[in-house]
N, C-alpha and C positions, 0 to 999 in steps of 0.2 A: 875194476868193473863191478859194479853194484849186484849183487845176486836178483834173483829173483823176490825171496821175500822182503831184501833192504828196501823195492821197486814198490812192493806191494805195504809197506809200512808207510814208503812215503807219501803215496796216492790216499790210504786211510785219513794221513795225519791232514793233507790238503781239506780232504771230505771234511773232518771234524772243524779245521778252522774255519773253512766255508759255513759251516752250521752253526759253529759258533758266534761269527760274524752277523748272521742273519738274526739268529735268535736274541741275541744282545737286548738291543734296542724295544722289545718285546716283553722279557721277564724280569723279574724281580732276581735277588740272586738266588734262593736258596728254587725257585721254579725254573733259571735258568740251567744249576745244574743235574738239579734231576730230569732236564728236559735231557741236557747233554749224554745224561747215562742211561736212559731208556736209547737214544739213538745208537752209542756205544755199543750196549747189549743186544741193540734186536734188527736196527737197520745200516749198522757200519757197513756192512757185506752185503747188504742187499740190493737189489737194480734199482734204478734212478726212478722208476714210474712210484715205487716206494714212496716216495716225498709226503706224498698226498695221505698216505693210509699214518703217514711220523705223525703230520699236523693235526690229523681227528684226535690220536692217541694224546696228544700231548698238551689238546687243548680242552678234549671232551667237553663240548657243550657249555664253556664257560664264557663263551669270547664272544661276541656279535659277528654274525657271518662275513660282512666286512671285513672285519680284523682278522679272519681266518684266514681269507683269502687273501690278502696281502701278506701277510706272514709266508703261505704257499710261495708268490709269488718272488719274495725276497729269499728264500730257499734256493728254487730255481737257478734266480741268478746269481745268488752266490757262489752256487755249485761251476757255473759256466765261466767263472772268474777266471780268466788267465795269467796276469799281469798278480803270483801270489803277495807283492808288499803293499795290496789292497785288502790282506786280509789279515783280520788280528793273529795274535800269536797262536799256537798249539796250546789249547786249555787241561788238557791230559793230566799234566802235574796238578795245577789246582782241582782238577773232578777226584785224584784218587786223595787231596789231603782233605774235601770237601767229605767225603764218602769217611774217611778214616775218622773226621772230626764228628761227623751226625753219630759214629757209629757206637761209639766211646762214650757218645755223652746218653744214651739211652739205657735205660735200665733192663738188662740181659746179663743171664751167667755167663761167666767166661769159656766156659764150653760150647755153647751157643754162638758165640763170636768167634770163636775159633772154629768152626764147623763151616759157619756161614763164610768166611772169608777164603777158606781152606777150598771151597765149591767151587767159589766166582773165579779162584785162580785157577782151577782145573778148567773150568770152560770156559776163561775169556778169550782164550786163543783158538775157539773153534769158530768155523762160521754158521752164517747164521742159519742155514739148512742143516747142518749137521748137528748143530744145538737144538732145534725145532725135534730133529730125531731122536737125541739123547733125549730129551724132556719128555719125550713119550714112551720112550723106553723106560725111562726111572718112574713116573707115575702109574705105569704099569706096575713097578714092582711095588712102590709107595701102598696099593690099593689093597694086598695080601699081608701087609705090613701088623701086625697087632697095636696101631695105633690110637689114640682117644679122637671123637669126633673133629674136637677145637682142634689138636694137631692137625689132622688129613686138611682139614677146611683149611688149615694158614698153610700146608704144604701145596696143596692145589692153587691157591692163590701166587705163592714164592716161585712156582713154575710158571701160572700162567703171566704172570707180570715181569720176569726173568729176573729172578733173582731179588725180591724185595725184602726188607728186612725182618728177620723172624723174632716174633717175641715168645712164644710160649713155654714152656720148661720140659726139657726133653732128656732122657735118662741117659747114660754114658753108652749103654749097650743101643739105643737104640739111634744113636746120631753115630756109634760105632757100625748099626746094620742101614742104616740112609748113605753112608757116605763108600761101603763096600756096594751097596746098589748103585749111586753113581758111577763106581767103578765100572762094575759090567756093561750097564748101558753105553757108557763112553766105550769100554775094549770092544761092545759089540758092532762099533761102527769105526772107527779107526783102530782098531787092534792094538795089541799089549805094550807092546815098544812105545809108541806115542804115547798110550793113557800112562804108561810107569812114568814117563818124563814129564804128562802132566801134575800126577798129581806129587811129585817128588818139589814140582816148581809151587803147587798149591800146599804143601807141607812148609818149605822154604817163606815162605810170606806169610803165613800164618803164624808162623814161629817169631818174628820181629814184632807181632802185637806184644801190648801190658797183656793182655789176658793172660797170654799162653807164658807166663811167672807162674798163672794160678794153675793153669791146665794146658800140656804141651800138646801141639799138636799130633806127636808120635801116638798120644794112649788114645788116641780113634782110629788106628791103624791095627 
């Protein structure tokens, strides 16, 4: 008998091929899977009326309102698909090697990639309300932070876009005091036990990068 989360992984993984199915036909590759990881990060868990606020975010004003609204519409019914060997596979694996291969190829220290990726695994497994909370929580702490302008401004944005990728140069101590602030904020809403297994699984993934040769994920612990 399937647990409850194996029930709730499945129904995700259906959601995702339905969107991926739709979106297909629509984007290029490298805008199809950033469309799929905004979906991922901010409306996987979210109710179905959601659809509609995916399509503004992912299209922002570049599209002819026609093509938004068809798009909408092929969203929809993908999502209502029953009969799933109508729908392409689970794109999961290609969005995290899609995501791994942009990420390596951009020029950032390896402390910086190790940070970032260390995050996205503490919170991908939260939903998406309780990520909305933690983000407000940590930008709170972010704002008393002794930060430089350019940092706050790209941390503001790295929140407000969930998780986009950070360029700036940021010292050991203080991606060591960003990533203890994540901590609280996530143990302030799911408490200790959960956030320790988060971020031991965000420690864990982090550590399989090339970066983390140069800089381990433990010395921001």
């Amino acid at each position: 008998m399937e647990t409850i989360s194996e029930a709730k992984d499945l129904a995700i993984s259906k959601r995702r091929r339905a969107v991926y199915t739709a979106l297909a036909p629509f984007f290029d590759h490298d805008n199809l899977f950033r469309a799929l990881w905004i979906w991922e990060e901010k409306y996987a868990h979210a109710q179905p009326m959601k659809l509609r606020q995916f399509v503004a975010e992912i299209t922002a004003d570049r599209y002819p309102v026609s093509t938004v609204s068809r798009l909408h519409v092929q969203l929809v019914a993908a999502n209502f698909i029953k009969n799933i060997n109508k729908l392409e596979p689970d794109p999961y694996e290609e969005m995290v090697s899609y995501r791994e291969a942009t990420q390596r190829t951009r020029l950032a220290p390896p402390e910086t990639v190790v940070f970032e990726v260390l995050c996205n695994h503490m919170t991908g497994d939260l939903e998406a309300e309780t990520i909305s909370t933690v983000f407000k929580l940590f930008a709170n702490h972010l704002r008393v932070m002794p930060l430089g302008l350019a940092q706050k401004l790209e941390l503001e944005q790295w929140i407000g876009s969930c998780r986009a990728v950070l360029h700036a140069d940021y010292s050991r101590a203080e991606l060591q005091d960003m990533l203890h602030a994540l901590y609280v904020a996530i143990c302030s809403v799911v408490g200790p036990v959960d956030t320790d297994r988060l971020l031991e699984k965000g420690v864990q993934a982090a550590g399989l990068l090339p970066e983390a040769q140069q800089f381990s994920p433990q010395m921001l612990l």
